[in-house]
C-alpha positions as a Markdown table, in Angstrom:
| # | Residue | x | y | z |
|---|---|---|---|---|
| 1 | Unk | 106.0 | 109.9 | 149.8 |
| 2 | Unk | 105.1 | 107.7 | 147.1 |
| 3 | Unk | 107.8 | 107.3 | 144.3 |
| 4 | Unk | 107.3 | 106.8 | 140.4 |
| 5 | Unk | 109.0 | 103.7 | 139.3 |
| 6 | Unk | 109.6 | 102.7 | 135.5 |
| 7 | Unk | 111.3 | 99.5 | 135.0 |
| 8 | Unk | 112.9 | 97.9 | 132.1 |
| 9 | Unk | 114.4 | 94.5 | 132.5 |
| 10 | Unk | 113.4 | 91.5 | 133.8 |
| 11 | Unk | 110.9 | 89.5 | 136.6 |
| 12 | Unk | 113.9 | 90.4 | 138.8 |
| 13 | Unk | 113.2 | 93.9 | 138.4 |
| 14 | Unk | 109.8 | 93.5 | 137.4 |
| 15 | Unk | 108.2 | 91.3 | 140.5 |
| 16 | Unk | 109.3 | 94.1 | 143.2 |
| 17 | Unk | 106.0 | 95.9 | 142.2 |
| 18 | Unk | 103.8 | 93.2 | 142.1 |
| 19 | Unk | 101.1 | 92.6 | 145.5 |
| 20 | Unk | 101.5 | 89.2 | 145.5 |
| 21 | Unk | 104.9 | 89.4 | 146.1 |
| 22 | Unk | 105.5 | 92.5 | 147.8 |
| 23 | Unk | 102.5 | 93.1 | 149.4 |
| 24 | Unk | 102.7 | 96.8 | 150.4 |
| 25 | Unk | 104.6 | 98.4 | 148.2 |
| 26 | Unk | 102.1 | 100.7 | 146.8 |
| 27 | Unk | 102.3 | 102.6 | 150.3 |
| 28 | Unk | 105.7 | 103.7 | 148.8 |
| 29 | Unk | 105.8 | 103.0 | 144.8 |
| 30 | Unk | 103.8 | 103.4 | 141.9 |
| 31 | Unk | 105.1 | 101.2 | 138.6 |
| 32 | Unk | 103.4 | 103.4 | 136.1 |
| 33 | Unk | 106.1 | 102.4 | 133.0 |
| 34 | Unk | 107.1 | 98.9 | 132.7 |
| 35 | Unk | 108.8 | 96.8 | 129.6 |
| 36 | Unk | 110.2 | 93.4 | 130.0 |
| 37 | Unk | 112.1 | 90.9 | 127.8 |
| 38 | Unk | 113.7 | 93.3 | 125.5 |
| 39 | Unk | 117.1 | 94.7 | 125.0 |
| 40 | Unk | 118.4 | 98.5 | 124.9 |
| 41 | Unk | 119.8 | 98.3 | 121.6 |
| 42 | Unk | 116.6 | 97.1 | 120.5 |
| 43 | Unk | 114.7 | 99.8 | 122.2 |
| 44 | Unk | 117.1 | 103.0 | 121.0 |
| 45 | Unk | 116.2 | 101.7 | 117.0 |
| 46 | Unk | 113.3 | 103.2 | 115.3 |
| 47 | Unk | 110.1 | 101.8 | 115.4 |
| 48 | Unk | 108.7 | 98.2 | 113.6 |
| 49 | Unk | 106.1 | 98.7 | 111.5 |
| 50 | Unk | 103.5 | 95.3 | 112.3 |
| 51 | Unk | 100.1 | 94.2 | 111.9 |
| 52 | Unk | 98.9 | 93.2 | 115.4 |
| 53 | Unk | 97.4 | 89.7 | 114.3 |
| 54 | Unk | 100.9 | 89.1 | 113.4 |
| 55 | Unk | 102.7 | 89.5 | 116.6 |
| 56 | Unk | 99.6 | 87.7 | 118.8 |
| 57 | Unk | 100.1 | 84.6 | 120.4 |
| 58 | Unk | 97.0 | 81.7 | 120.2 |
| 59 | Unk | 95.4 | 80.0 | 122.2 |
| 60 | Unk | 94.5 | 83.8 | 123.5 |
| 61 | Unk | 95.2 | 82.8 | 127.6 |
| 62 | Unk | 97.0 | 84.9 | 129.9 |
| 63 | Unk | 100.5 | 84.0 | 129.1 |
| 64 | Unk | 100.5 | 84.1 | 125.5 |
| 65 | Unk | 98.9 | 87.7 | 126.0 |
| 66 | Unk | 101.8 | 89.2 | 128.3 |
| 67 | Unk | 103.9 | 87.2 | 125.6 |
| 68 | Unk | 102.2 | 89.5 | 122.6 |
| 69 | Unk | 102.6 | 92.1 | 124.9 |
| 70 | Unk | 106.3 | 92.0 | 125.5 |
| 71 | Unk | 106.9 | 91.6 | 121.6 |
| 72 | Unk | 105.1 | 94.7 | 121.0 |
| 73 | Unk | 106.6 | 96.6 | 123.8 |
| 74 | Unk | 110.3 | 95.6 | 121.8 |
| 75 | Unk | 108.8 | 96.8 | 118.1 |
| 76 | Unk | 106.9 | 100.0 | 119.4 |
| 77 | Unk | 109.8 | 101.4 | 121.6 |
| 78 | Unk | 106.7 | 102.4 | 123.5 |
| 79 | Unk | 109.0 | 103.1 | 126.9 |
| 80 | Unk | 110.6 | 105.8 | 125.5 |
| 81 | Unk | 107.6 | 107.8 | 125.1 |
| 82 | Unk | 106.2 | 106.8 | 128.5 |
| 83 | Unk | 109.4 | 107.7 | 130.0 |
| 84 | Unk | 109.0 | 111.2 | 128.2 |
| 85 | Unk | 105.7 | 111.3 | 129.4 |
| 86 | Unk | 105.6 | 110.5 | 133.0 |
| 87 | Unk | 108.8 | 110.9 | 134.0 |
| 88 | Unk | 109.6 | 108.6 | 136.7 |
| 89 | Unk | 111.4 | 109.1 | 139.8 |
| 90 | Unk | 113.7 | 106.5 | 139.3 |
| 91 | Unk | 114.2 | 104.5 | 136.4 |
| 92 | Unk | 115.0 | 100.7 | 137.5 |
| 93 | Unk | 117.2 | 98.5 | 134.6 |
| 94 | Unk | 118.4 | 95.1 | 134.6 |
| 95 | Unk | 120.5 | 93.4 | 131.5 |
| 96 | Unk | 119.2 | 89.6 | 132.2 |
| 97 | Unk | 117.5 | 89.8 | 129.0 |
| 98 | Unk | 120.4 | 91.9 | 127.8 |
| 99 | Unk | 122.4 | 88.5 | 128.1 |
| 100 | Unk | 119.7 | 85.7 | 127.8 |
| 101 | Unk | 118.3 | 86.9 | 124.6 |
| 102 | Unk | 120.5 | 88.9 | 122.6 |
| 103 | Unk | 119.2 | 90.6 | 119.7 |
| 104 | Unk | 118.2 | 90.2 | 115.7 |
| 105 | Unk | 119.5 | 91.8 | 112.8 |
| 106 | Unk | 117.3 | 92.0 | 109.9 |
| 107 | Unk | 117.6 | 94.3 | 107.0 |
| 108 | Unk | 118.4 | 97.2 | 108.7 |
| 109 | Unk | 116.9 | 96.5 | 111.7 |
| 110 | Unk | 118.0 | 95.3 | 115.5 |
| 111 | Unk | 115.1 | 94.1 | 117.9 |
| 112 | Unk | 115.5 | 91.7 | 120.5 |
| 113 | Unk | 116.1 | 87.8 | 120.2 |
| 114 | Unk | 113.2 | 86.9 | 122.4 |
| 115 | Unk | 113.3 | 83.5 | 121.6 |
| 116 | Unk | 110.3 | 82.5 | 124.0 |
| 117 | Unk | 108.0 | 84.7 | 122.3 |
| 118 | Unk | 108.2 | 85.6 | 118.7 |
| 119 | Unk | 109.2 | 82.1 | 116.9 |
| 120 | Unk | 105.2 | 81.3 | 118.0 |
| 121 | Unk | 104.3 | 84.4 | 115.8 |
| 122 | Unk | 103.8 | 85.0 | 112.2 |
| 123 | Unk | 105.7 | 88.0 | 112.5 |
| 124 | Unk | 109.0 | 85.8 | 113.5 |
| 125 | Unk | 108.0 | 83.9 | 110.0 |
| 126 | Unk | 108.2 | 87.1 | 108.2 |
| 127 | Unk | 111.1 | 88.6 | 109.1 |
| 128 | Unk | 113.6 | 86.0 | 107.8 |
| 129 | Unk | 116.9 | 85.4 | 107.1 |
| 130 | Unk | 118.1 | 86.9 | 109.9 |
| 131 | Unk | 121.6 | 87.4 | 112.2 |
| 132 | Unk | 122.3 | 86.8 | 115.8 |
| 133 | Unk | 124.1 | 88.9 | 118.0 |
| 134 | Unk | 124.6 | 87.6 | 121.3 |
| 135 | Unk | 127.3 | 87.7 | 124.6 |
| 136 | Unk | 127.6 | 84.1 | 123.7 |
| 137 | Unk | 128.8 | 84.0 | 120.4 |
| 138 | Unk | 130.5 | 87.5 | 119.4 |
| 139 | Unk | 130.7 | 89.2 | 123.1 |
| 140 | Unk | 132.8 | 91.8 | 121.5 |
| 141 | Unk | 130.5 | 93.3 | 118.6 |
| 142 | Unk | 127.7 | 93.3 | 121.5 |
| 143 | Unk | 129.3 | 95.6 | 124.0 |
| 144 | Unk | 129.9 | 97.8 | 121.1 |
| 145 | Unk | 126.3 | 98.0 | 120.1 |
| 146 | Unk | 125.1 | 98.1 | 123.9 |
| 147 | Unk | 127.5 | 100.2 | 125.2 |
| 148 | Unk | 126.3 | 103.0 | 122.1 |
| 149 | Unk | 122.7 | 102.1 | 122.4 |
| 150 | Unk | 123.1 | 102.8 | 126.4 |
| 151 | Unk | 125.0 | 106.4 | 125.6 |
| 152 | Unk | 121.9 | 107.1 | 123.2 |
| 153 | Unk | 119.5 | 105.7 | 126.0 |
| 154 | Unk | 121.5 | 107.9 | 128.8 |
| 155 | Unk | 120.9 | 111.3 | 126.2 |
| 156 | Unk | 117.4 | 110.3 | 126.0 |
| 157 | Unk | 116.7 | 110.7 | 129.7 |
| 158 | Unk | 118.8 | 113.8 | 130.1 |
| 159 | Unk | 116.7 | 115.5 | 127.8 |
| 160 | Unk | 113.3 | 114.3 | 128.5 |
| 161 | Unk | 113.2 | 113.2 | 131.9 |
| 162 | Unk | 116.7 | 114.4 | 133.3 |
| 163 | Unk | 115.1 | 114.1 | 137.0 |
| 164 | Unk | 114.6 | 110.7 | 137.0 |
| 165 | Unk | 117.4 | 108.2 | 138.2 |
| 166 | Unk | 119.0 | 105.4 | 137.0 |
| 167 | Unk | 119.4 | 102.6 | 139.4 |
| 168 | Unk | 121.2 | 99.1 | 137.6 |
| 169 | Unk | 120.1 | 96.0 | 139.5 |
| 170 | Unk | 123.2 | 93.7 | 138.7 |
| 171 | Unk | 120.8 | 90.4 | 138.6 |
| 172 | Unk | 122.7 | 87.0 | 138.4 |
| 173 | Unk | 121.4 | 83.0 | 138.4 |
| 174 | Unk | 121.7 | 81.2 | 141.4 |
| 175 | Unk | 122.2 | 77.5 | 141.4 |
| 176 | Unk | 121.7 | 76.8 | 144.9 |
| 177 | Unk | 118.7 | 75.9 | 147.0 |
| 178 | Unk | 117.8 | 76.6 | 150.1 |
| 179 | Unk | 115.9 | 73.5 | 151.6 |
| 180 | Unk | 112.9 | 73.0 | 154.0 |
| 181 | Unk | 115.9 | 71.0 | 156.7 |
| 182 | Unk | 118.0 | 74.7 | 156.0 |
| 183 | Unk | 120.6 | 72.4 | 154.2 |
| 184 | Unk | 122.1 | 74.1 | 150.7 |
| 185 | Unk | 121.4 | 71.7 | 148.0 |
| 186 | Unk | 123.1 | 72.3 | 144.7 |
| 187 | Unk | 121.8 | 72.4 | 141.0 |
| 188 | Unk | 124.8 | 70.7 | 139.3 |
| 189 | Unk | 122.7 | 70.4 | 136.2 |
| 190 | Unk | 122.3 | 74.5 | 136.1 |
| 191 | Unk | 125.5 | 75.5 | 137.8 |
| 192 | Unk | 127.7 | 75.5 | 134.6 |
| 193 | Unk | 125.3 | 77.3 | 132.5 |
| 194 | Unk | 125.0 | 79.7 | 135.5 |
| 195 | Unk | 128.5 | 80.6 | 136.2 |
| 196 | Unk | 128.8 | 81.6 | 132.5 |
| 197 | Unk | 125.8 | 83.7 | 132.4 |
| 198 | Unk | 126.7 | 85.6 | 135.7 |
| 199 | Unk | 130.3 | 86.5 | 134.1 |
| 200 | Unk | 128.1 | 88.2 | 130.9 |
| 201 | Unk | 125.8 | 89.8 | 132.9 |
| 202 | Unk | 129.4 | 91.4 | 135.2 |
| 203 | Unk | 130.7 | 92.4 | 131.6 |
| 204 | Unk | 127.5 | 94.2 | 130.3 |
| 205 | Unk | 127.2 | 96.5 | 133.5 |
């Protein structure tokens, strides 16, 4: 049996359905429905009205276009539909970005911080002065809004796709290497900044 997969998240999530990593995993999944970088309290707000030569990313090459790609997948809230429309066996989440990114406040709208994409967009230009909400620096007002946006998110499935299941991959940083000798080397450089991150990303499970 072959099993329908949607994932929202990150590479963590993401990369399981990809050949060049996981060579065979079509003999048991299909990844129909897939949205990275972006947050759940971004994706339970009503759509962003944009003009696409706003949100794209130049030169034009393959990374700026999955990078257009993933800011349009935040402002369309095009997951939801595809959730609705497929409905997916399982439903795979991860809150790395959750964490990472945090989200924007602008007017009267939330959509996620993704700070590796939209500053290189007119659309980023447009949209100021904005807020940030992050784990980092008010972890309390964004459990609130996640933990809401999640119960909204949780309704949504019910109703449209209330066979599909919800698995959480609890993703964390790792600051230790595994070397070609089989000795564990050490990233003192990342393993502050790691240890923090994995305590937010316990907290927003």
């Amino acid at each position: 049996m072959i099993y329908n997969i949607a994932v929202f998240g990150s590479c963590a999530s993401r990369d399981n359905f990809y050949s060049g990593i996981n060579p065979d995993y079509k003999k048991y999944f299909n990844c129909s429905i897939s949205s990275q970088r972006g947050s759940i309290i971004s994706l339970m707000q009503e759509p962003v009205s944009f003009k696409n030569q706003d949100i794209q990313i130049l030169p034009e090459n393959r990374v700026n276009k999955a990078g257009t790609q993933f800011i349009n997948q935040d402002l369309t809230k095009n997951f939801l539909a595809e959730v609705k429309k497929f409905k997916p066996d399982y439903i795979l989440i991860d809150n790395y970005f959750e964490v990472i990114f945090g989200i924007i406040k602008y007017e009267n709208c939330f959509i996620t911080n993704n700070y590796w994409d939209l500053p290189k967009t007119k659309f980023h230009t447009e949209i100021k002065p904005y807020t940030k909400i992050n784990m980092y620096n008010d972890p309390n007002t964004y459990l609130k809004l996640y933990k809401e946006n999640m119960g909204l998110f949780l309704d949504y499935i019910q109703k449209e796709s209330p066979n599909s299941q919800i698995i959480l991959n609890p993703v964390r940083l790792g600051y230790k290497i595994l070397k070609d000798d089989n000795k564990i080397e050490v990233n003192k450089n990342f393993k502050s900044n790691a240890k923090n991150t994995n305590k937010l990303l316990k907290k927003s499970r």
